[in-house]
PLY file of the C-alpha trace (Angstrom):
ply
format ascii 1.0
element vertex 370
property float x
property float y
property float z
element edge 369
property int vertex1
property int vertex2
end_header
-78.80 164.72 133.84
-77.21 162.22 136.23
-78.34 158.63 135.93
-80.18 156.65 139.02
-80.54 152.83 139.26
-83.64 151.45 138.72
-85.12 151.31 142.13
-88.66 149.62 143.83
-90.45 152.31 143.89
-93.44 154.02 141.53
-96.02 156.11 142.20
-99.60 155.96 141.21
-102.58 158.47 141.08
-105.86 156.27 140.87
-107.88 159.85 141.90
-107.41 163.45 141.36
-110.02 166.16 142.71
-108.48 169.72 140.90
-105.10 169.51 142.24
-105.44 167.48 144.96
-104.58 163.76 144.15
-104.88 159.69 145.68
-102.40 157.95 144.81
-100.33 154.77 145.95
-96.44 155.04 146.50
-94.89 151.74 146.50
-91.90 151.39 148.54
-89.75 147.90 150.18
-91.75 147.71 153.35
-95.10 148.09 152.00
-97.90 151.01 150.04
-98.17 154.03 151.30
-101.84 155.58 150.26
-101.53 159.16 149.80
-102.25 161.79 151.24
-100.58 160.10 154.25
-99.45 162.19 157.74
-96.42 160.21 159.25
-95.74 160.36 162.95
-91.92 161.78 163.75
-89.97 159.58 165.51
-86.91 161.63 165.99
-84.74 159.17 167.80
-86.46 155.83 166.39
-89.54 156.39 168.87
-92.78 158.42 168.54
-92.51 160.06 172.00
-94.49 158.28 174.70
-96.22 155.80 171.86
-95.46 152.17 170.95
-95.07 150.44 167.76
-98.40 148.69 168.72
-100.14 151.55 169.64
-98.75 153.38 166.25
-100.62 150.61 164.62
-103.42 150.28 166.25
-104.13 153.95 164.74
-103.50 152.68 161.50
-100.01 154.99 161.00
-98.25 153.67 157.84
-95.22 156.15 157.65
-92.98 156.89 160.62
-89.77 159.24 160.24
-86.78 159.52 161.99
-84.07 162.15 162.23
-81.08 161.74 161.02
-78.94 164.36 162.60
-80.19 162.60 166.26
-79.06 159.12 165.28
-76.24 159.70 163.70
-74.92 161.52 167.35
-76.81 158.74 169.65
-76.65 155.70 169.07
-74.97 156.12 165.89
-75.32 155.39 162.54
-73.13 152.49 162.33
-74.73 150.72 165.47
-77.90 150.97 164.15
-76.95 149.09 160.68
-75.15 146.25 163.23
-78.44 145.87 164.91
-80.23 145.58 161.30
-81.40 148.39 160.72
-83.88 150.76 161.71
-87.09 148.94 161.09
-85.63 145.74 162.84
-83.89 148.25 165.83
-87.28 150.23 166.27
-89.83 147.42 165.50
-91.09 148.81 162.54
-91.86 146.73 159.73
-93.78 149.56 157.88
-92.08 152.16 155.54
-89.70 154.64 157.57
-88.32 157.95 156.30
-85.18 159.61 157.21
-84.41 163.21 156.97
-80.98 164.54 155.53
-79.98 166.17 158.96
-79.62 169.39 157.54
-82.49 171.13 159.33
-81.32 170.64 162.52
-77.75 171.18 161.82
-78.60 174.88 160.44
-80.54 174.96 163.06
-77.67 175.32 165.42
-76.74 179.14 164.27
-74.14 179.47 167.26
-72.57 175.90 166.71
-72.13 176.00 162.75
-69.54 176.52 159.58
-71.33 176.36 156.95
-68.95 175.89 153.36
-69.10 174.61 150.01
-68.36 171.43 150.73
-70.53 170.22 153.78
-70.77 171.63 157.43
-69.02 171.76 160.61
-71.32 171.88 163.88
-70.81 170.97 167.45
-73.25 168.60 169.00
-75.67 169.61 171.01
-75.47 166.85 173.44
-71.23 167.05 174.29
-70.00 169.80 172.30
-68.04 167.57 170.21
-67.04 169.03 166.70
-68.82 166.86 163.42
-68.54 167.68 159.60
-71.30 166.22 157.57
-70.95 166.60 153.81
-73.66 165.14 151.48
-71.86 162.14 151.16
-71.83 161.84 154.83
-75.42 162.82 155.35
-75.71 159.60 152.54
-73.67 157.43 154.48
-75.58 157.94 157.54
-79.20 157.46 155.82
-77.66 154.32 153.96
-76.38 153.09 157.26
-79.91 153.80 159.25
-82.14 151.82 156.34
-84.96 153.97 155.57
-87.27 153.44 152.76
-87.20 156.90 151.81
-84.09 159.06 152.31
-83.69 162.94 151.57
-80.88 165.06 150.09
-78.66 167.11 152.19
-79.93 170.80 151.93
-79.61 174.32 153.26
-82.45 175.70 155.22
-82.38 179.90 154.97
-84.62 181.76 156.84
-87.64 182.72 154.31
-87.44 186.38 154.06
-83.42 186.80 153.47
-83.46 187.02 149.92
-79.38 186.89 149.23
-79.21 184.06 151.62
-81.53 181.92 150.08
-79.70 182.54 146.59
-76.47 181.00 147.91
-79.09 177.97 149.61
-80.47 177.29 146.53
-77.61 176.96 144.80
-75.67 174.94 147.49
-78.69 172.46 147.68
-78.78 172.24 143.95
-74.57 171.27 144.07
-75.79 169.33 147.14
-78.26 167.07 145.49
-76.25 166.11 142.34
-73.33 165.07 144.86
-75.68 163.28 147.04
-77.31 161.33 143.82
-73.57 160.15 143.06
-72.79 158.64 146.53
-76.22 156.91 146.93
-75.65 153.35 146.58
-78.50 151.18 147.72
-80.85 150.97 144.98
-83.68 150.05 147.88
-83.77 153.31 149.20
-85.75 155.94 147.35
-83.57 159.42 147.10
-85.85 162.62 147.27
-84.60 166.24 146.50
-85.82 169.42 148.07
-87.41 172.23 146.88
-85.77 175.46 148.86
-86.13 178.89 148.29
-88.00 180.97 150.89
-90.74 182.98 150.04
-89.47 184.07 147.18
-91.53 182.65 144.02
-88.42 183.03 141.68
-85.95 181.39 143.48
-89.16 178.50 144.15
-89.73 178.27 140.08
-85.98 177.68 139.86
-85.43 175.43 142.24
-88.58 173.31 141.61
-87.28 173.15 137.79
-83.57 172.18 138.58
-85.07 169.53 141.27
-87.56 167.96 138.62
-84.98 167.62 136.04
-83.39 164.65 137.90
-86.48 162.75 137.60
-86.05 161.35 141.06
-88.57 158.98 142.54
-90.07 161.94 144.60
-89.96 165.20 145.64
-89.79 166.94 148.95
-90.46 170.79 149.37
-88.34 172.42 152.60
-87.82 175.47 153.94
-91.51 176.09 155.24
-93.03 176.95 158.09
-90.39 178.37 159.52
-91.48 181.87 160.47
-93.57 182.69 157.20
-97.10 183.16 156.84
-99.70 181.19 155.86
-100.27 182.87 152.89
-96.83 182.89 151.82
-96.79 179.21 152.51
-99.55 178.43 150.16
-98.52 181.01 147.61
-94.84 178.64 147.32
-96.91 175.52 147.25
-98.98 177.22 144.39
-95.52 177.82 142.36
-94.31 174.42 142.93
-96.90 172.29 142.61
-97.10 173.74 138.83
-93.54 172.89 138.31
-92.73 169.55 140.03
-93.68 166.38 138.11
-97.26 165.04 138.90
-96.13 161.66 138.69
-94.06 161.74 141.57
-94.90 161.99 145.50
-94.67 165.51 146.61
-93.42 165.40 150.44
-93.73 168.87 153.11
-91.24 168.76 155.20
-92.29 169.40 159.12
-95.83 170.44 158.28
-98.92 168.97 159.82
-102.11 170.64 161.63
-105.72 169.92 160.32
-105.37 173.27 158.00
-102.16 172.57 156.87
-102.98 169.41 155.86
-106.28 170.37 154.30
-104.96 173.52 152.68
-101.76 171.12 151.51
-103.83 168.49 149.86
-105.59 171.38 147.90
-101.94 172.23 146.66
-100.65 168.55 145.17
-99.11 167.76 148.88
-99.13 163.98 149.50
-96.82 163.62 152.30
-96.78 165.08 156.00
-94.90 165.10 158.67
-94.43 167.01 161.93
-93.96 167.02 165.76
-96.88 169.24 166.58
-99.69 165.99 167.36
-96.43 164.57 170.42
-95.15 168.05 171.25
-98.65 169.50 171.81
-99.47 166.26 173.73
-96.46 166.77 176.00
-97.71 170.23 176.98
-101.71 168.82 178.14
-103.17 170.04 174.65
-105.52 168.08 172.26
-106.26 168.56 169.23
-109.52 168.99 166.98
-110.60 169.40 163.64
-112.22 172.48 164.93
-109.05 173.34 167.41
-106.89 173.01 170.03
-107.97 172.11 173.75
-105.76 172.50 176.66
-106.65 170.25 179.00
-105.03 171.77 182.22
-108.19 174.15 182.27
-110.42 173.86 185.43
-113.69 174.03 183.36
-112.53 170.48 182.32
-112.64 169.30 185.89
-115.93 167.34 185.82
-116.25 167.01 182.35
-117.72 163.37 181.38
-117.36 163.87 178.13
-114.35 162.43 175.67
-111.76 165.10 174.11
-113.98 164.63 170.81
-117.48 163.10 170.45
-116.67 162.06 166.87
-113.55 160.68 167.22
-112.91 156.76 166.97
-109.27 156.77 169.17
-108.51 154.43 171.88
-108.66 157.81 174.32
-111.72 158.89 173.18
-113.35 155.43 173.47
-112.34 155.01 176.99
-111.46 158.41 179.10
-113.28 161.38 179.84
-111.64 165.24 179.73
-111.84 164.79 183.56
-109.65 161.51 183.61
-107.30 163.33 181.23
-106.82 166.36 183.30
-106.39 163.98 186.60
-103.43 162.47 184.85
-102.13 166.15 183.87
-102.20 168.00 187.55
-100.95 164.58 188.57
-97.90 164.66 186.50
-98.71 161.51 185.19
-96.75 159.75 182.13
-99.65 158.54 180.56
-101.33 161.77 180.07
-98.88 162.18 177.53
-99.15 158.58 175.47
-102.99 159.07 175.86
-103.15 162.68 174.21
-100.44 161.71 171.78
-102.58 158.77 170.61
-105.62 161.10 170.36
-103.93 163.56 168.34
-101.98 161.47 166.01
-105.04 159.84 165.40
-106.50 163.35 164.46
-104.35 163.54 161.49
-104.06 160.37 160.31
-107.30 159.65 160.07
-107.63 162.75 158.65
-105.11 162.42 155.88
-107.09 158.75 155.44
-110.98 160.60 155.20
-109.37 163.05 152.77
-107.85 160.44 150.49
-111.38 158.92 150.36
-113.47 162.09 149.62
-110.62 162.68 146.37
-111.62 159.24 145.53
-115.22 159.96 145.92
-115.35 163.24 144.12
-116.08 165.31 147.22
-113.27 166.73 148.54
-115.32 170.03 148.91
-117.19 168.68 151.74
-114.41 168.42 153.71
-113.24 172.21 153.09
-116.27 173.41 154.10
-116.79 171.76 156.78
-113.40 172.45 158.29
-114.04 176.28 157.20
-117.33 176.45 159.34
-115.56 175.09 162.23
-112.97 177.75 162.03
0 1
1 2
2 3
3 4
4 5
5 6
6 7
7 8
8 9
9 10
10 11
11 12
12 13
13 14
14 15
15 16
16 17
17 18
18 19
19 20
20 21
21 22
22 23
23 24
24 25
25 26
26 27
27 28
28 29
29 30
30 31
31 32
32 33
33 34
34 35
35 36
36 37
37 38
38 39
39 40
40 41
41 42
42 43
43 44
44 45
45 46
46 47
47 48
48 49
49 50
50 51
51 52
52 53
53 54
54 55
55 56
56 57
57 58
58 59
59 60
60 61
61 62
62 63
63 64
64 65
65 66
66 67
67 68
68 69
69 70
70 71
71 72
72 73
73 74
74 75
75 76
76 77
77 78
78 79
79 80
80 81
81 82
82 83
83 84
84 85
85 86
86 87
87 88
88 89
89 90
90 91
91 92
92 93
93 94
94 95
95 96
96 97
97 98
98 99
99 100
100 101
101 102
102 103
103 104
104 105
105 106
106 107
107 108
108 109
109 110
110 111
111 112
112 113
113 114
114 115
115 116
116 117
117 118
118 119
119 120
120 121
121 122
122 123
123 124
124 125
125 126
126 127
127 128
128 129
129 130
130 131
131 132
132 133
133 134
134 135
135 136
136 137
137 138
138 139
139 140
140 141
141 142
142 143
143 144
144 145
145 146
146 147
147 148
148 149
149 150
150 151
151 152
152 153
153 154
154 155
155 156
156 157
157 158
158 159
159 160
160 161
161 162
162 163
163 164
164 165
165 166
166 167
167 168
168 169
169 170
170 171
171 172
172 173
173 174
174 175
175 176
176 177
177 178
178 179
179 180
180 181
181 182
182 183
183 184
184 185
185 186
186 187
187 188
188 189
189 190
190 191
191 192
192 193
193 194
194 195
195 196
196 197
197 198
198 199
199 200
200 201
201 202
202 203
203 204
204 205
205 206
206 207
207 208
208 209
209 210
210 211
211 212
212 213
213 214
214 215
215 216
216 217
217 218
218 219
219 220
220 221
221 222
222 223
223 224
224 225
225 226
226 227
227 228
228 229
229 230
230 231
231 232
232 233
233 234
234 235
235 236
236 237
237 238
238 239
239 240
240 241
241 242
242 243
243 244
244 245
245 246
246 247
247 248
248 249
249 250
250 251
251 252
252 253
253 254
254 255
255 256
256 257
257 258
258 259
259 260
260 261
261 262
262 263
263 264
264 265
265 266
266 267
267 268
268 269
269 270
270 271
271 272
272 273
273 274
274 275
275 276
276 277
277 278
278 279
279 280
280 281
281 282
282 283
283 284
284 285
285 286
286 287
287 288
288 289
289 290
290 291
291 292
292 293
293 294
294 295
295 296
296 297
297 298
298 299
299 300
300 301
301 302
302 303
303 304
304 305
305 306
306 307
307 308
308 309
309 310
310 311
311 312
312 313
313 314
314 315
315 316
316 317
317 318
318 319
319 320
320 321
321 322
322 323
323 324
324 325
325 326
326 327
327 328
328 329
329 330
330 331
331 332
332 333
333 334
334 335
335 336
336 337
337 338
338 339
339 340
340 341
341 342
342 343
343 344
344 345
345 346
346 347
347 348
348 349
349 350
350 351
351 352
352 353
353 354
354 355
355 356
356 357
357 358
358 359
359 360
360 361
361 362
362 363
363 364
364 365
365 366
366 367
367 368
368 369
């Protein structure tokens, strides 16, 4: 096994309801109290939010995307300007994907080898090669708190190309453990493998072996079904270590945080709450509204009776869709507040029912309003 510096960071569990767990990941910039949903900001913003605003709904975990930075403004500028919690006005903990998502992502633009991969951007066409080291580099360079291993993302039902990912992100990961340098940075590896429960068990063993200081499980909800989401978060969760954070990658509606948490998942992320916000839709814990609708025309009422947000509080479903037909730009931050608020106060009310013993509650009540 490959040694790792002692770094700041532990992980506690101080509640466990069956397999679903509270726990307290300490990190540079502060505690993160799992389960926690972070907020993407793919180019060091949350589209259409502030900093303030982020806080002001109590986010504690922001991400940022690698892959983006490194193209615009650049890695390098960002470390001149101190980093990204002093370039974004963040002081909270920030997480930085490898990259590798979006660079497989680019099926047209890609040479994928042994070694690393060469892409063209998607902004200029200019030609990059990122190699783990580089994909290190770049995350040392940007400052996050947490940092992830460069991977290979196969599409879930190709079962010879997600042998050769596996393997590749296994190589990957030990390279990427021996060019990480800054022991204030806390290195996860990731759990590929498609829907295949094999390939899962095997990569979920090779990635615990390394006893990193936590986990991250990719390759998901990309194009698979629910079921055969929860059936690979069944296979890992009895595998990985339960002393370490478990992290989805880009997964994060009320069910899939709710079915998650039921599976050992303490970390979320995704774009859904700003992307959905972007195209006039809120969201519910019983489902999705889309606000363009005309029956929504004189409606008095907030998005959600319940719900504590700043929109809620203030603006009606007819105020809302004004600002939609009107093309205006705070339609967007006032959705995007509303729904980010969905799930993180979710991920918060579900970390207190584990605590409390009651977890169940919550499942049932989210089933009923299915």
């Amino acid at each position: 096994m490959l040694p790792i510096e002692s770094v700041p960071f532990h992980y506690n569990i101080i509640a466990q309801e069956g397999r679903a767990r509270a726990g307290i990941f300490h990190t540079p910039h502060g505690d993160l109290l799992t389960p926690v949903f972070a907020p993407v900001g793919t180019q060091a913003t949350v589209k259409a939010v502030t900093p303030a605003q982020l806080q002001e709904i109590h986010a504690s975990l922001v991400l940022a995307n690698t892959y983006h930075l490194y193209l615009r403004p650049g890695d390098e500028l960002v470390a001149e300007m101190g980093g990204l919690h002093q370039f974004m006005h963040w002081d909270s903990p920030i997480l930085t994907d490898s990259g590798g998502f979006q660079v497989f992502s680019l099926a047209n633009s890609r040479k994928i080898d042994e070694d690393g991969v060469t892409f063209k951007s998607h902004i200029d066409g200019s030609t990059h090669r990122v190699t783990p080291e580089k994909s290190i580099a770049i995350q040392e360079n940007l400052g996050a708190d947490i940092i992830m291993a460069f991977d290979e993302c196969a599409p879930p039902y190709d079962r010879a190309y997600n042998e050769r990912a596996v393997a590749r992100t296994h190589a990957w990961l030990e390279r990427c453990m021996e060019a990480k340098k800054r022991p204030d940075q806390a290195l996860f590896g990731i759990v590929q493998g498609g829907i295949f429960n094999d390939l899962r068990e095997r990569s979920a063993s090779f990635v615990s072996s390394l006893n990193l200081p936590g986990n991250a499980i990719g390759g998901l909800s990309v194009g698979e079904t629910k079921e055969e989401m929860h059936q690979a978060l069944d296979v890992v969760d009895a595998i990985l270590p339960a002393n370490k954070p478990r992290y989805l990658m880009g997964v994060g509606t009320v069910e899939d945080i709710i079915q998650g948490v039921s599976r050992g998942v303490d970390i979320f992320d995704c774009v859904l709450p700003t992307r959905l916000a972007r195209h006039h839709a809120a969201m519910t814990r019983s489902g999705r509204l889309n606000l363009m609708n005309a029956i929504y025309k004189q409606d008095k009422s907030p998005i959600d009776e319940c719900c504590g947000c700043y929109t809620c509080q203030n603006f009606s479903r007819a105020y809302l869709r004004h600002l939609i037909n009107s093309r205006e730009m705070l339609s967007a931050t006032l959705l995007s507040i509303h729904n980010l608020y969905t799930l993180v106060t979710l991920a918060k009310e579900i970390r207190q029912a584990i605590i409390d013993g009651n977890l169940s509650s919550i499942i049932e009540r989210f089933e009923k309003t299915k």
